[in-house]
C-alpha positions as a Markdown table, in Angstrom:
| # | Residue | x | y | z |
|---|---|---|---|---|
| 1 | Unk | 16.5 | -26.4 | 2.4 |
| 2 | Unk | 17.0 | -27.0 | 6.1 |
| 3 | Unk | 14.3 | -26.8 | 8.6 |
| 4 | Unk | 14.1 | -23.3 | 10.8 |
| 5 | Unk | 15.5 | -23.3 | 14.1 |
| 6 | Unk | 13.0 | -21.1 | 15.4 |
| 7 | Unk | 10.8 | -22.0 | 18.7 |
| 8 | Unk | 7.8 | -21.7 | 20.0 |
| 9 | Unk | 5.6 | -21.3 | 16.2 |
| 10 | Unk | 2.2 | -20.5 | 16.6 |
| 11 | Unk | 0.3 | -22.0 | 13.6 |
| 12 | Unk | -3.0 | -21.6 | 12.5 |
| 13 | Unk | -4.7 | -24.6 | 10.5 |
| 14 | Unk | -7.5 | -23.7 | 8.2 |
| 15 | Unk | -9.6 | -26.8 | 7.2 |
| 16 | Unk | -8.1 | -28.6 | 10.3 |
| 17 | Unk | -10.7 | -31.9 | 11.0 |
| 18 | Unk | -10.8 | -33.3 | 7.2 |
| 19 | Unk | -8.9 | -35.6 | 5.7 |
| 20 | Unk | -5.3 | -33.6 | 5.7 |
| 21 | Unk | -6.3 | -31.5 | 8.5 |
| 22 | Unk | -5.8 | -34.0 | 11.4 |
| 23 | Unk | -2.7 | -35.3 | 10.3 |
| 24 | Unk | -1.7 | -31.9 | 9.8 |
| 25 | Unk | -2.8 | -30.8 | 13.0 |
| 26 | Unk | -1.2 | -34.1 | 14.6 |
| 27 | Unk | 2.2 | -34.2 | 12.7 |
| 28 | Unk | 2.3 | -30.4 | 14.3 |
| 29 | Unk | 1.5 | -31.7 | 17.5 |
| 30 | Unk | 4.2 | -34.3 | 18.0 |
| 31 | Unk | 7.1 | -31.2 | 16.9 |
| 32 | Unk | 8.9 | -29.3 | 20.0 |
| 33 | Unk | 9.3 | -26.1 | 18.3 |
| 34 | Unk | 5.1 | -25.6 | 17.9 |
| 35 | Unk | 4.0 | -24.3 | 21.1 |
| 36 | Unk | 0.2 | -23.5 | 19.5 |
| 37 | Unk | -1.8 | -24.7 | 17.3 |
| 38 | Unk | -4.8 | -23.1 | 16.5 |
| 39 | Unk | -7.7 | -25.5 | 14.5 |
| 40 | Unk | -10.3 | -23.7 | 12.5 |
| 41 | Unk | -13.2 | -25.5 | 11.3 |
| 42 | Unk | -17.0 | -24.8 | 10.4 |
| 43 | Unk | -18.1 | -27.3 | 12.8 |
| 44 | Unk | -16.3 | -28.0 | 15.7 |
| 45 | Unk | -14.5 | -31.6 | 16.7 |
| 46 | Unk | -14.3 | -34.1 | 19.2 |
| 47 | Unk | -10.7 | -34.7 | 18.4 |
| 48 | Unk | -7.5 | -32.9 | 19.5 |
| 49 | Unk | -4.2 | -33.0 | 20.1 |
| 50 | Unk | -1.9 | -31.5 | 22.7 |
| 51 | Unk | -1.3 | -27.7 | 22.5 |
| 52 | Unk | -4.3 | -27.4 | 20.2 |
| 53 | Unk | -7.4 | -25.0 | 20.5 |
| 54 | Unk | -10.0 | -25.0 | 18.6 |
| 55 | Unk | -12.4 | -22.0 | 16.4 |
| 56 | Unk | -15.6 | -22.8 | 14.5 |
| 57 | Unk | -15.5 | -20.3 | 11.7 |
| 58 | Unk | -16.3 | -20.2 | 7.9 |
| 59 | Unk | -13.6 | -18.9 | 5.4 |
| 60 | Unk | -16.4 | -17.5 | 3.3 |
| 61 | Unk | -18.0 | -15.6 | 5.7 |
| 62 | Unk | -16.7 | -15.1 | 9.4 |
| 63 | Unk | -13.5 | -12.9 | 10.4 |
| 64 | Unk | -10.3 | -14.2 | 9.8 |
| 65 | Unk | -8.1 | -11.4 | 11.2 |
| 66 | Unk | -8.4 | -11.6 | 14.5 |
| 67 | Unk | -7.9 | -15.8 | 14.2 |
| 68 | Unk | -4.4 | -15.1 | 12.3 |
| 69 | Unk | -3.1 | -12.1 | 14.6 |
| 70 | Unk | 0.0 | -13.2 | 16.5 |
| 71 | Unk | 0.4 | -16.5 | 14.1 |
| 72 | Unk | 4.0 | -17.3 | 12.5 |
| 73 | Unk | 2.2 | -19.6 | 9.7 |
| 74 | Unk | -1.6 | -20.2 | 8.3 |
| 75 | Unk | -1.6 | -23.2 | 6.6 |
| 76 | Unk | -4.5 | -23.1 | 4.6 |
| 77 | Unk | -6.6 | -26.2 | 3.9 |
| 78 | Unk | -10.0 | -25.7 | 3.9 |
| 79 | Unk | -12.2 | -26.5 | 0.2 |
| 80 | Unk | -15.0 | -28.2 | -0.4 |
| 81 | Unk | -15.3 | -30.9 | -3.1 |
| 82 | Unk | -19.3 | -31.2 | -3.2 |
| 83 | Unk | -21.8 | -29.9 | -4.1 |
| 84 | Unk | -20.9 | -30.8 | -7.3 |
| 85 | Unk | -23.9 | -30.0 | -8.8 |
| 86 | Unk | -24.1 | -26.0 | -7.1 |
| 87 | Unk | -21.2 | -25.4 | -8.5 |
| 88 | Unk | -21.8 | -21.8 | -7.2 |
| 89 | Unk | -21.5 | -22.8 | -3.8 |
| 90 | Unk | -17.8 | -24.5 | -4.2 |
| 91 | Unk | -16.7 | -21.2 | -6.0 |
| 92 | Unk | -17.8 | -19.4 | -3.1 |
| 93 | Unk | -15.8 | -21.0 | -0.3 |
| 94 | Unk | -13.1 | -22.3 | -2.2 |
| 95 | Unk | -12.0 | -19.2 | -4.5 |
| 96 | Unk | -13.7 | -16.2 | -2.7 |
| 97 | Unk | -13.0 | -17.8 | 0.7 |
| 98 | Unk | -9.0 | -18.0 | 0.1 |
| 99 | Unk | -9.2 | -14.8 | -1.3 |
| 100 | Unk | -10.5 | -14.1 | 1.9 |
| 101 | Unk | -7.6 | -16.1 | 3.2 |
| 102 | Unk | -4.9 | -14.2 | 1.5 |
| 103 | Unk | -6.2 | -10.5 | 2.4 |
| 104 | Unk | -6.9 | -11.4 | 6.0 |
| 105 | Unk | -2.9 | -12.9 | 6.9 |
| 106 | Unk | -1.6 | -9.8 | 4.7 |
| 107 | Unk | -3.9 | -8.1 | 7.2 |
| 108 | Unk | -2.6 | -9.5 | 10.3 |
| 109 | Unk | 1.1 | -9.8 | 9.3 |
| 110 | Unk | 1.3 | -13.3 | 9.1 |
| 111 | Unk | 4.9 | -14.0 | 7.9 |
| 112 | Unk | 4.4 | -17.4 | 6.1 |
| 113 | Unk | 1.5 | -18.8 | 4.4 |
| 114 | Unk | 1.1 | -22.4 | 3.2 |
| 115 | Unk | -1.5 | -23.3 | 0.8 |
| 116 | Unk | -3.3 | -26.9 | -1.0 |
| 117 | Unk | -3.0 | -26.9 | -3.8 |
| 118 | Unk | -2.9 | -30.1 | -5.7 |
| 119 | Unk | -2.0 | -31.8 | -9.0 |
| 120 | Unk | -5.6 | -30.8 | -10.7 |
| 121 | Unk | -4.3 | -27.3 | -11.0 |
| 122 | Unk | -2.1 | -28.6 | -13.5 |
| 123 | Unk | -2.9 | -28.3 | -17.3 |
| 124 | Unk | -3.2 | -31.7 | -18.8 |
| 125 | Unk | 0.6 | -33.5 | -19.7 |
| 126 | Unk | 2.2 | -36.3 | -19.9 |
| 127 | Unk | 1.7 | -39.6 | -18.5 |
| 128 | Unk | 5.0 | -41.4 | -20.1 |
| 129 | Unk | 7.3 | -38.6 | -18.3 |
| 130 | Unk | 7.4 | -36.3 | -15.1 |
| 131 | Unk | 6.7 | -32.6 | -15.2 |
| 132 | Unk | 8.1 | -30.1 | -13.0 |
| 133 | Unk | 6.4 | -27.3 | -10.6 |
| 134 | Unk | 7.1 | -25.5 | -14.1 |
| 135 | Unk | 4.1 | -27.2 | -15.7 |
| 136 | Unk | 1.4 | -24.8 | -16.8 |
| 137 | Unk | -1.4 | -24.7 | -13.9 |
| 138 | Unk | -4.4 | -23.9 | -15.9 |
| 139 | Unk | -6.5 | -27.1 | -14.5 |
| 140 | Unk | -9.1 | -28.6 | -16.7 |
| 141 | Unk | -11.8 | -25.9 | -18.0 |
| 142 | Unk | -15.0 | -28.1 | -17.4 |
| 143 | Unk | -14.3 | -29.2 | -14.1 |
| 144 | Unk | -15.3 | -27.2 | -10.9 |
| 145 | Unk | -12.8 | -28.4 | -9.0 |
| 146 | Unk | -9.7 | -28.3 | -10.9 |
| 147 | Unk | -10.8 | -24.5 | -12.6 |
| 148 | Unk | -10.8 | -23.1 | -9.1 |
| 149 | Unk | -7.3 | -24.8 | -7.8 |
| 150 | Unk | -6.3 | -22.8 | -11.5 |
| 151 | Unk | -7.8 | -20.0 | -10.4 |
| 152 | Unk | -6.1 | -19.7 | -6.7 |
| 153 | Unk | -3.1 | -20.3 | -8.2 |
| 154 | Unk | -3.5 | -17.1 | -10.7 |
| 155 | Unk | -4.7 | -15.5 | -7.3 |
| 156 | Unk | -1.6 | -16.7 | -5.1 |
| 157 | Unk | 0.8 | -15.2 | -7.6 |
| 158 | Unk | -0.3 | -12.0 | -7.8 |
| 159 | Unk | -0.6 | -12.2 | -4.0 |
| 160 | Unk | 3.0 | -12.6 | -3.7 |
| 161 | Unk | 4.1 | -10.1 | -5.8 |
| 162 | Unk | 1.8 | -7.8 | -3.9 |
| 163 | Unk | 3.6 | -8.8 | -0.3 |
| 164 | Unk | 6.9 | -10.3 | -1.0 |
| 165 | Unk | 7.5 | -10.3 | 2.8 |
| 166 | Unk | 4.9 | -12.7 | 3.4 |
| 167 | Unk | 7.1 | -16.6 | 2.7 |
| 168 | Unk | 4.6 | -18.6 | 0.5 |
| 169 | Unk | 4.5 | -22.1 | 0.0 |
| 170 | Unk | 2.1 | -24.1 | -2.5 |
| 171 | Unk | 1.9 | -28.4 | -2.0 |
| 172 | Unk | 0.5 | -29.8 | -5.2 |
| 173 | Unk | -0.1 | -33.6 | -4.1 |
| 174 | Unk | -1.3 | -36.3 | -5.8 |
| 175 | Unk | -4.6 | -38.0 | -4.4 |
| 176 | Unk | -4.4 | -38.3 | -0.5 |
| 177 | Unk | -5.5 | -41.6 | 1.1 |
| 178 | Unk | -5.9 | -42.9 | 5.0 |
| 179 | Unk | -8.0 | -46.0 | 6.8 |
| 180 | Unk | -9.6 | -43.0 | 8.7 |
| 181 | Unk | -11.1 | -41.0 | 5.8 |
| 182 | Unk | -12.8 | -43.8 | 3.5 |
| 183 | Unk | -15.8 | -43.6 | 4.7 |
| 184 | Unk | -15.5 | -39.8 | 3.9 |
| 185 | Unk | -14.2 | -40.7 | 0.3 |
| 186 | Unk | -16.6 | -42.7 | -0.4 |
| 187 | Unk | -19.6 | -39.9 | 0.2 |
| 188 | Unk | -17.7 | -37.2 | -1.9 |
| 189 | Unk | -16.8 | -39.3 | -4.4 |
| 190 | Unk | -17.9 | -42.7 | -4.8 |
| 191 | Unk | -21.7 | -42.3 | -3.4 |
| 192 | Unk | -23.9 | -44.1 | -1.2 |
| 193 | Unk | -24.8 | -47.3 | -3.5 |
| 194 | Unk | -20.9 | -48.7 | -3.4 |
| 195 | Unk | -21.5 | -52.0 | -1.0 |
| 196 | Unk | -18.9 | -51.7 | 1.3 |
| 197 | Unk | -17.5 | -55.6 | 0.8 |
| 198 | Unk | -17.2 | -55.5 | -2.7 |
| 199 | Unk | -14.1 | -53.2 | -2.4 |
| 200 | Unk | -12.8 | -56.9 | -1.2 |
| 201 | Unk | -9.9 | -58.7 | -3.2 |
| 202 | Unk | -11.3 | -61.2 | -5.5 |
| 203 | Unk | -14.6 | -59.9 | -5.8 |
| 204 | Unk | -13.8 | -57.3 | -8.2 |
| 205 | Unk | -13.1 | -59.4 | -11.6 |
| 206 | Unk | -11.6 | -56.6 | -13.7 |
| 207 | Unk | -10.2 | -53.2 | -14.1 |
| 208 | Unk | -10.7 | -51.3 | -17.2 |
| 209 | Unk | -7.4 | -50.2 | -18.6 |
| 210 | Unk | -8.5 | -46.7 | -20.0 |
| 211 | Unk | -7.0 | -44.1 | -21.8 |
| 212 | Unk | -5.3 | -42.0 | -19.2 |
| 213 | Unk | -5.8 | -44.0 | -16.3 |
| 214 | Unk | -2.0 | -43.6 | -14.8 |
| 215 | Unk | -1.9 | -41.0 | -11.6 |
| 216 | Unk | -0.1 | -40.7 | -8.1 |
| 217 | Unk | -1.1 | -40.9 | -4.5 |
| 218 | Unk | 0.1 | -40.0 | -1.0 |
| 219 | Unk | -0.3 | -41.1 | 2.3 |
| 220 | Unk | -2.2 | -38.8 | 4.5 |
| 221 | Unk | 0.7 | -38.9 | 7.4 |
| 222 | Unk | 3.1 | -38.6 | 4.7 |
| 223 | Unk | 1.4 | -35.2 | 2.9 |
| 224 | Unk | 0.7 | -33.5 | 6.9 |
| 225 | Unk | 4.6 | -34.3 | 6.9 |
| 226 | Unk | 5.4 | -32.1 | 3.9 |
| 227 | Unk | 3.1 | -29.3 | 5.8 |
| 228 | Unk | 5.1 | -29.7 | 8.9 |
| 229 | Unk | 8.4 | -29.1 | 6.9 |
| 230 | Unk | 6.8 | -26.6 | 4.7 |
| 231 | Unk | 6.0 | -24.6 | 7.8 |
| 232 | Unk | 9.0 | -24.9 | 10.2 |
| 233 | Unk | 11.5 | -24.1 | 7.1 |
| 234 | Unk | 12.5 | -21.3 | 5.0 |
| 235 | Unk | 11.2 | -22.9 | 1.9 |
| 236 | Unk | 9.4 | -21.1 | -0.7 |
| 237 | Unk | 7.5 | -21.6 | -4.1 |
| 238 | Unk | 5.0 | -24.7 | -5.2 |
| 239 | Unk | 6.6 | -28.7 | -4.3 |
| 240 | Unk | 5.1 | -31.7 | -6.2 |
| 241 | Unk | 4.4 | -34.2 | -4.0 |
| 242 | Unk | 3.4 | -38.0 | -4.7 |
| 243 | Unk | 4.7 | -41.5 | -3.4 |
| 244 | Unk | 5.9 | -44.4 | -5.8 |
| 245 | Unk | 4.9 | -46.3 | -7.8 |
| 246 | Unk | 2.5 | -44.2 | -10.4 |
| 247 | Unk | -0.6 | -46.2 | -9.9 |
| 248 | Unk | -2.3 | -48.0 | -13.3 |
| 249 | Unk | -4.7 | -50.8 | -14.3 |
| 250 | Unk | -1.9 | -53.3 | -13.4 |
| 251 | Unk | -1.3 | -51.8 | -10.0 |
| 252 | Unk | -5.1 | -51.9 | -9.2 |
| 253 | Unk | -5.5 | -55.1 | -10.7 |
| 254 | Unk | -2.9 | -56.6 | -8.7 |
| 255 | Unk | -4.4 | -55.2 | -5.5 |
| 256 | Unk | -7.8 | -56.6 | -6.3 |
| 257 | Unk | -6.5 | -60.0 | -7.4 |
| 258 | Unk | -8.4 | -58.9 | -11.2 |
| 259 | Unk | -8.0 | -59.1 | -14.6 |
| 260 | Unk | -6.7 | -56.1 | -16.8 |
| 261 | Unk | -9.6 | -55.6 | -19.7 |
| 262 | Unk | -8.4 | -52.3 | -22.2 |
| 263 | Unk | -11.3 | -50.1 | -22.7 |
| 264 | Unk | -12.3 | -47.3 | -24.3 |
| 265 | Unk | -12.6 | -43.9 | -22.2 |
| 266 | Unk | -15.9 | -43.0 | -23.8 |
| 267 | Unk | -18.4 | -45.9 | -22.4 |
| 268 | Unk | -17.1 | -45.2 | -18.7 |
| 269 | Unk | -17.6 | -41.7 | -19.4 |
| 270 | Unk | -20.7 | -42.1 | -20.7 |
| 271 | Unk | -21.9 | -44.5 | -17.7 |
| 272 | Unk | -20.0 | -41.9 | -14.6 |
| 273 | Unk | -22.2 | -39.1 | -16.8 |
| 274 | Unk | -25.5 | -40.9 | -16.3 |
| 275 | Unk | -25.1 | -41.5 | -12.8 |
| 276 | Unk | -24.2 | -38.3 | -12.3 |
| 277 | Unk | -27.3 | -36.9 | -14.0 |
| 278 | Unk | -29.8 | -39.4 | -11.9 |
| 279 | Unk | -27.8 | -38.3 | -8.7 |
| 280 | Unk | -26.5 | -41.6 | -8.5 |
| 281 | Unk | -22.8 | -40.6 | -7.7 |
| 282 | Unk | -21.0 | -37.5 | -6.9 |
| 283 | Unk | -18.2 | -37.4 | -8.6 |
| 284 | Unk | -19.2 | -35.6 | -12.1 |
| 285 | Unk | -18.3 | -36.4 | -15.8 |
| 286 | Unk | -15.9 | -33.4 | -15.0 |
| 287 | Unk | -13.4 | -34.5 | -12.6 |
| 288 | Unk | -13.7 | -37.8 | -14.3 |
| 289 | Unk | -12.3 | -36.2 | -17.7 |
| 290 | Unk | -9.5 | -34.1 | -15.8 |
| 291 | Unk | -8.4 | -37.1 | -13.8 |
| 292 | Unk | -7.5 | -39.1 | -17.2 |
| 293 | Unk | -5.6 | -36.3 | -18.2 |
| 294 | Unk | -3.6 | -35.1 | -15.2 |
| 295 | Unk | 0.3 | -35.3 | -15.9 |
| 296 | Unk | 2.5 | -37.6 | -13.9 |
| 297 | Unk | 4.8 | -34.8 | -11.3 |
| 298 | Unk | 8.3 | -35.1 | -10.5 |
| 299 | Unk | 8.9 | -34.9 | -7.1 |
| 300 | Unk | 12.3 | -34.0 | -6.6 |
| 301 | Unk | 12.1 | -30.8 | -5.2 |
| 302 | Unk | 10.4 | -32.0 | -2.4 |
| 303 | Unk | 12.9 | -34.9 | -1.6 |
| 304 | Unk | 16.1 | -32.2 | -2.0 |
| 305 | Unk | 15.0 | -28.9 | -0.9 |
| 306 | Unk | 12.1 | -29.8 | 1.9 |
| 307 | Unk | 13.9 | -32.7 | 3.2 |
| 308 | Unk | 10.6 | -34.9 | 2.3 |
| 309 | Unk | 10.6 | -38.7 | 2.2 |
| 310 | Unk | 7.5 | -40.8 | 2.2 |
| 311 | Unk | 7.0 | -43.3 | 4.4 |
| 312 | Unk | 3.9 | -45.1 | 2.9 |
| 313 | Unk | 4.1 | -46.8 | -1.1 |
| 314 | Unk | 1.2 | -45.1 | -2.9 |
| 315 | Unk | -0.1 | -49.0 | -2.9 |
| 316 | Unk | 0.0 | -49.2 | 0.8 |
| 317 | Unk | -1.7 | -45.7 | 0.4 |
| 318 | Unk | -4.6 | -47.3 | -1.7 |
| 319 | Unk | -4.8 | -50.8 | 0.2 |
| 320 | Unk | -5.3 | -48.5 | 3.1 |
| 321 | Unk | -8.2 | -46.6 | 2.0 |
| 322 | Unk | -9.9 | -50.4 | 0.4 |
| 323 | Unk | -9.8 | -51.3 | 4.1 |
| 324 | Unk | -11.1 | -48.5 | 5.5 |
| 325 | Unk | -13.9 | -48.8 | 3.0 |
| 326 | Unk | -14.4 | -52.5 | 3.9 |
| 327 | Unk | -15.0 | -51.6 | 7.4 |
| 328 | Unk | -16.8 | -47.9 | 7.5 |
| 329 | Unk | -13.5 | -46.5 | 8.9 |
| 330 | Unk | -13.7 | -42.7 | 9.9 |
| 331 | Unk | -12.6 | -40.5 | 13.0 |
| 332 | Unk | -14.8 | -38.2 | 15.6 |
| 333 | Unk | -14.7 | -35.5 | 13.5 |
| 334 | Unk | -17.4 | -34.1 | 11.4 |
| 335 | Unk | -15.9 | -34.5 | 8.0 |
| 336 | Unk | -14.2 | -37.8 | 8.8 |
| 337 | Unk | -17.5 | -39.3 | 10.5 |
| 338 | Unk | -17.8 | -43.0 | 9.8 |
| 339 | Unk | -21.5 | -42.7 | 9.8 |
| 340 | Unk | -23.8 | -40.0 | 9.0 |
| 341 | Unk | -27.2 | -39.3 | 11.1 |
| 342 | Unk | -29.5 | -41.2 | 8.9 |
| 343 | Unk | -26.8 | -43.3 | 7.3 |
| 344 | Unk | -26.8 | -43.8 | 3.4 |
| 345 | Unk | -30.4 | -43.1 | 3.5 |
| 346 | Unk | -29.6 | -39.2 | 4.4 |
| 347 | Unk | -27.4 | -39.2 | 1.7 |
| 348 | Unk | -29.9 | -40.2 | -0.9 |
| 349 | Unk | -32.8 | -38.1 | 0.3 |
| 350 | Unk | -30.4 | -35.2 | 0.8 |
| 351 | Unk | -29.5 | -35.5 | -3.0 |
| 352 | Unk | -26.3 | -36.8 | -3.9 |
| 353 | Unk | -23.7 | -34.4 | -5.3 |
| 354 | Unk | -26.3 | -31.4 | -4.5 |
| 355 | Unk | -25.8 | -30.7 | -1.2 |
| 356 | Unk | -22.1 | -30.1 | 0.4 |
């Protein structure tokens, strides 16, 4: 599927300073045929590009109409992961506020949509074999996260048979990693007790080989590349998309310079369930039970009909993201921030996992 030789796209990006965003945003930036780009985000950057403006609004909230009028393509990005505790709160912004999403670009004729998705609104599968966009997208029930990506997905479907003359596009990537947004990683996911040196070769001395521990990753620049070609083409439908090699416990073990120990799934479970209770971590039990079962996506569409080919290994992926954890890495945005006002202290008194 060959990219559009149309000029002068106006594109709107929702979610535009997080961890996709500004690759998004800058992979836009750095194509002739863009002449605007217009960057909507609760809280306003430091960053830009060239031929970029900027908007501060909420997708749950604020009025999206008059933001998309005169646009060619939204691409929609915005979600938040946390709090994962209030799960409420996520529910609110990330299905009510792209439902939002879809009624306002019907509203203001927006002819193309583009929408992250991602490979938790798949239905657990295989992890011996690669499914196809095909694969049932019914996420994992007990997790906030992946039950809402499900739930768009439901949404975005009967959104296009609703208004067949808008051109909709779904990206379901694998986990997205770049130096810039560790230190961003590491608060949604990981917490504010992970000492940033002991992400450091040779002082990790093993890696659990658990159940279900095989999945896929992306570079950052490499996903905002899919969204370029995504946008500027006539492409349609949902597109897998994941570099190689599928990551495991030998992968990880190599990177680390570790030892491989099989263990059972229950124990880590059991431990990532604790710390989530004392609000040690924020990543819940949840996520950590619909990771292990995610299936392992084929990704050929992507290369044949989108023209995508990654330029990162999904090990360079990861080694960048240990780095940028090494070294507090992060970008003048407000989501990508290397340090928080109040630093890891903030975090803790703030609550971990409670507060987005």
């Amino acid at each position: 599927m060959s990219e559009t030789s149309a000029t002068a796209a106006r594109v709107v990006v929702l979610g535009a300073t997080g961890n996709v965003g500004t690759s998004v945003v800058a992979a836009l930036a750095e194509d002739p045929r863009v002449a605007s780009i217009l960057g909507v985000a609760r809280r306003l950057p430091q960053w830009s590009m060239p031929r970029t403006q900027w908007a501060q609004a909420d997708i749950g909230r604020d009025d999206l109409v008059s933001l998309f009028r005169g646009a060619d393509v939204v691409i929609h990005l915005a979600w938040l992961i946390q709090p994962s505790h209030s799960p409420l709160i996520t529910w609110r912004t990330n299905v009510e506020g792209s439902l939002r999403v879809f009624r306002a670009a019907a509203e203001a004729r927006v002819p193309a949509l583009v929408y992250a998705s991602s490979i938790g609104a798949y239905s657990p599968g295989p992890k011996d074999t690669a499914v196809a966009e095909d694969w049932p997208t019914d996420g994992w029930p007990t997790a906030s996260y992946t039950r809402e990506k499900a739930y768009v997905e439901r949404s975005l479907d009967a959104f296009e048979c609703d208004h067949p003359d808008i051109r909709v596009v779904r990206l379901r990537p694998g986990f997205i990693f770049k130096r810039e947004a560790a230190s961003a990683q590491r608060r949604l996911f990981i917490g504010p007790l992970l000492p940033n040196q002991l992400v450091r070769p040779g002082l990790v001395p093993i890696v659990p080989d658990l159940p279900g521990l095989r999945f896929q990753a992306v570079h950052t620049a490499d996903i905002a590349e899919a969204y370029r070609l995504a946008a500027l083409s006539d492409a349609r439908g949902a597109f897998n998309i994941a570099a190689d090699p599928v990551v495991d416990a030998g992968l990880l073990a190599d990177i680390f310079g570790a030892r491989v120990v099989p263990l059972p799934r229950w124990p880590v479970r059991a431990a990532v369930w604790l710390a989530w209770q004392l609000h040690l971590v924020p990543a819940s039990p949840y996520l950590f039970d619909a990771f292990l079962r995610l299936p392992i996506m084929d990704t050929s569409r992507a290369r044949i009909e989108l023209g995508w080919v990654p330029r990162y290994s999904s090990r360079e992926a990861l080694e960048e993201l240990l780095g940028g954890l090494r070294d507090g890495a992060g970008m003048s945005t407000p989501p990508l921030t290397g340090r928080v006002p109040g630093g890891r202290g903030h975090e803790i008194r703030t609550g971990v996992g409670v507060r987005p």
